[in-house]
C-alpha positions in Angstrom: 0.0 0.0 0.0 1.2 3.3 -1.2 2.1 5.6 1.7 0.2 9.0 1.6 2.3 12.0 2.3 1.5 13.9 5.9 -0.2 17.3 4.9 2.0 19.2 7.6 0.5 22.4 6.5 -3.0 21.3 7.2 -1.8 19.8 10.8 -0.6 23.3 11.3 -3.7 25.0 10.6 -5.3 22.2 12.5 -3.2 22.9 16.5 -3.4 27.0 15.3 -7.5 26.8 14.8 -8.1 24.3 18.1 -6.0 26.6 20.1 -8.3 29.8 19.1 -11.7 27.9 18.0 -11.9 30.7 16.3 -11.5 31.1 12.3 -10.0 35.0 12.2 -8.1 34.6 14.9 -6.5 31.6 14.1 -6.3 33.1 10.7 -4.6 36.3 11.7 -2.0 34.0 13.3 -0.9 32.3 10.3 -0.9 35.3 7.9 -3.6 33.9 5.9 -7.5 34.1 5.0 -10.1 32.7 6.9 -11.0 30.7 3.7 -7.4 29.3 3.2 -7.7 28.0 7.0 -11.0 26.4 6.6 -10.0 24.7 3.3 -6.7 23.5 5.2 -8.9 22.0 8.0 -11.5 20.5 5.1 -8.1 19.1 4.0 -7.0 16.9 6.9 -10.1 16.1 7.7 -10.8 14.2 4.4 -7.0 12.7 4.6 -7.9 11.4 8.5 -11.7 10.7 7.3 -13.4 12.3 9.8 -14.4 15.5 11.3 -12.4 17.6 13.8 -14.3 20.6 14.6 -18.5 20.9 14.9 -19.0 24.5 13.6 -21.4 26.3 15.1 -23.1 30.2 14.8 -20.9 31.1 17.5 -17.9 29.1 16.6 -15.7 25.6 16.6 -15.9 23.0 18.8 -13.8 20.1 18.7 -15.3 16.7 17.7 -14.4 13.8 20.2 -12.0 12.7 17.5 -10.2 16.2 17.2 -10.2 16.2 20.9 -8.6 12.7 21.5 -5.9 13.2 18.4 -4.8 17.3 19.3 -2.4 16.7 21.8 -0.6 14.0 19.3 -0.2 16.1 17.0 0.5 19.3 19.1 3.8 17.0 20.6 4.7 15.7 17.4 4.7 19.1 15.5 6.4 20.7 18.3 9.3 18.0 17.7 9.5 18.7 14.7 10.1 22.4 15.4 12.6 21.8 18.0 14.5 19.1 15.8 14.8 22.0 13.0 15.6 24.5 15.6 18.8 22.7 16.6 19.9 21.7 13.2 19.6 25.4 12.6 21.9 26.5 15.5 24.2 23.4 14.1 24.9 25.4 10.7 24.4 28.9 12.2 25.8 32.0 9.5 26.7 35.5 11.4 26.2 38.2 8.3 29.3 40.6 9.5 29.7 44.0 7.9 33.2 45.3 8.3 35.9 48.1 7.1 38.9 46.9 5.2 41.5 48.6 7.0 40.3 45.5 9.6 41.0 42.7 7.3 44.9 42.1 8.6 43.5 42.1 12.1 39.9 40.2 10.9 40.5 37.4 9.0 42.6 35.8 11.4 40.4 35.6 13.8 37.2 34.4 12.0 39.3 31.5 10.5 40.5 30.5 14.3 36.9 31.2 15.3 35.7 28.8 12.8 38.1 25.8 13.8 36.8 26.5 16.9 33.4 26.8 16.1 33.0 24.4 12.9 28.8 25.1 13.4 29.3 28.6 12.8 30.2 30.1 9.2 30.5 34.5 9.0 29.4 35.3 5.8 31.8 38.6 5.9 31.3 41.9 3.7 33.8 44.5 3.2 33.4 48.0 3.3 35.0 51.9 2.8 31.6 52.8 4.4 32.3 53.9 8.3 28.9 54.9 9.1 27.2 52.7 12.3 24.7 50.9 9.8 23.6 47.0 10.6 21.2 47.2 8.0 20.7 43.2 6.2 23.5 42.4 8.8 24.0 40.6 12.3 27.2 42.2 13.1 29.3 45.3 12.0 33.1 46.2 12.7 33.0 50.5 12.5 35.8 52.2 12.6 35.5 56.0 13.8 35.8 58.8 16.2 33.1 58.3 18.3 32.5 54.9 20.1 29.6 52.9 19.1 28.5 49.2 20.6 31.3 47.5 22.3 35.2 48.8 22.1 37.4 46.4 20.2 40.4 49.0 20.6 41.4 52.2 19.9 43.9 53.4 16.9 47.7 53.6 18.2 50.0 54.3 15.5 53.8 52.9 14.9 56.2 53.0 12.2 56.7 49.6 10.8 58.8 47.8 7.6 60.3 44.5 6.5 63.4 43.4 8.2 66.8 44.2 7.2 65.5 47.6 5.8 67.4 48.9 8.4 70.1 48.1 10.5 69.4 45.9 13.9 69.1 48.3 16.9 68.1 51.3 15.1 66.0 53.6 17.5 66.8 57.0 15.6 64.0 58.2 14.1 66.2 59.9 11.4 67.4 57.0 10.2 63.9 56.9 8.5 64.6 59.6 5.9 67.0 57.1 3.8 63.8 55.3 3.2 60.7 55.6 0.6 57.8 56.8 3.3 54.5 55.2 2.6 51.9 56.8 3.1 48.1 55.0 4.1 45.9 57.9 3.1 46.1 60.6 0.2 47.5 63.2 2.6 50.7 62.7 4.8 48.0 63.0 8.1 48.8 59.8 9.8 52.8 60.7 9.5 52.9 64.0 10.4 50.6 63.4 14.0 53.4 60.5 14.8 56.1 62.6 14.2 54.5 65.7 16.1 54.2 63.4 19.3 58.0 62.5 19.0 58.9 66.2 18.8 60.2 65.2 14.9 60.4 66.8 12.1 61.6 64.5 9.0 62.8 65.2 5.3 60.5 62.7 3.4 62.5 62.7 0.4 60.4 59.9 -1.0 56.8 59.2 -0.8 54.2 56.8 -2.0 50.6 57.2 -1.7 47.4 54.3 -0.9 43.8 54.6 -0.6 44.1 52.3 2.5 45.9 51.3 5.5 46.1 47.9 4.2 47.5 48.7 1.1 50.2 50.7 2.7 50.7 48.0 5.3 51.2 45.3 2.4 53.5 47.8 0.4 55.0 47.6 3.5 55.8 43.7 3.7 57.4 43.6 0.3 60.3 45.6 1.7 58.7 49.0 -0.8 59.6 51.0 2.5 58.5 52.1 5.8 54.5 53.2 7.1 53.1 53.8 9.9 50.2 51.8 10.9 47.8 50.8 13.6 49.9 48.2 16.1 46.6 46.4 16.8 46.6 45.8 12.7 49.7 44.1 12.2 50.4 42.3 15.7 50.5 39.0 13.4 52.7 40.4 11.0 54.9 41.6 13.8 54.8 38.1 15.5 55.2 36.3 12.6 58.2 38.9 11.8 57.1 40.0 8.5 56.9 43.5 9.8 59.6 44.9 12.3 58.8 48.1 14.4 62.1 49.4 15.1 60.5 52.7 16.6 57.9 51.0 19.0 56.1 54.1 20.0 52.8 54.1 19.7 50.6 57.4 19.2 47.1 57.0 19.6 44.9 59.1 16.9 41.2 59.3 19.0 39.7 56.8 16.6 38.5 53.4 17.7 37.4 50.2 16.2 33.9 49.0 18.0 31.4 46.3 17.0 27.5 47.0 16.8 25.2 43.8 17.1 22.0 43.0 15.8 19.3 43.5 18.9 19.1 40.1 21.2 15.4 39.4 20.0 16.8 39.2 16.5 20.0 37.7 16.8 21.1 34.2 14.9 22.5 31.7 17.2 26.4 31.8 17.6 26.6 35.6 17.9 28.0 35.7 21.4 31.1 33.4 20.0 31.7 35.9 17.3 31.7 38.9 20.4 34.3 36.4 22.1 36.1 35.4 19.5 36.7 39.4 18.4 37.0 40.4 22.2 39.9 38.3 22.9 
């Protein structure tokens, strides 16, 4: 005998309806007509083969049959929804907005994240954008003057450039001028408030221009010369030596990286191991 397929939809309208005995509320509940509802409950009664509601002038009443199978049907569905509920959390994705002057610092730590997390995938989107927006998103890095959310950290710069650009032991700022000076924004801002707090005043004889922090940073890396750049930024590429910092000096700027969430109510499961995994 051929197995009939389980009109789920109808079951649905079924527990919704019994719970109200009541057509408009039931059908205000599920987003639907009142005529949509009582052609679902026709439905399942001619699949079971037997009524489950007497309708009367001033409503539904369950038939002893719709009385004695409800409760079935109420546990069953509601394992259903639970089951899918925890497969859900299983294979949860975070939709993170965030700046790419963050990427260095970023990346690193949704890949450990993930290892650590292998239910969780961050579906990450870049961004020149700074303003606080969440918008289609769960989570957003924002970069900016005025703090917003939780503080990741605030922006310290120090000069930093591939080893053997200079020699080992230099702390003389001056020794900088016999390099190509790279330069993370169109002006020389970033340079000339580092140099102010050391009570410096440099001949940049050469300089190269980028539209971004990173770009300067990675300029950086391939020996092109020396930049200054946030020391929260490039801690891996200081541990893993492909940055030195022979003038470890940090000047802080005022601006701060902070991360805005997505209110509790609306949150996907797994957002609190992002905040950890970031706050760390």
């Amino acid at each position: 005998m051929t197995q009939r397929t389980l009109p789920l939809n109808a079951i649905h309208a079924f527990i919704v309806t019994a719970r109200h005995l009541n057509l408009t509320r039931a059908a205000a509940e599920l987003c639907i007509t009142q005529g949509a509802v009582s052609r679902k409950i026709s439905a399942l009664e001619g699949w079971l083969g037997f009524a489950l509601f007497d309708r009367h002038a001033r409503g539904l009443h369950l038939t002893p049959q719709g009385s004695s199978l409800l409760p079935a049907l109420q546990a069953g569905y509601q394992q259903m929804l639970d089951a899918a509920l925890q497969a859900s959390r299983q294979h949860a994705t975070i939709r993170l907005r965030a700046p790419t002057c963050a990427m260095r610092w970023l990346v690193p730590r949704l890949v450990a994240l993930e290892k650590a997390h292998p239910e969780l995938h961050v579906a990450l989107t870049t961004t020149v954008d700074h303003r606080p927006r969440l918008e289609n998103f769960d989570a957003a890095i924002v970069y900016g003057h005025e703090p917003v959310g939780r503080l990741l950290f605030e922006e310290a710069l120090i000069p930093v450039l591939a080893p053997g650009l200079l020699p080992a032991g230099t702390q003389d700022a001056a020794a900088l001028t016999a390099l190509t000076f790279l330069h993370p924004t169109a002006d020389r801002r970033d340079w000339q408030l580092w140099l102010a707090v050391q009570g410096q005043q440099l001949e940049m004889r050469r300089s190269q221009h980028f539209a971004t922090m990173d770009l300067a940073i990675a300029a950086a890396i391939q020996g092109f010369g020396v930049t200054v750049a946030d020391q929260t930024l490039v801690v891996d590429d200081l541990a893993a030596q492909r940055l030195v910092a022979p003038l470890p000096h940090p000047v802080k700027t005022g601006a701060l990286y902070s991360l805005i969430l997505r209110p509790e109510a609306g949150a996907p499961p797994g957002l609190d191991r992002l905040v950890s995994g970031l706050s760390g």
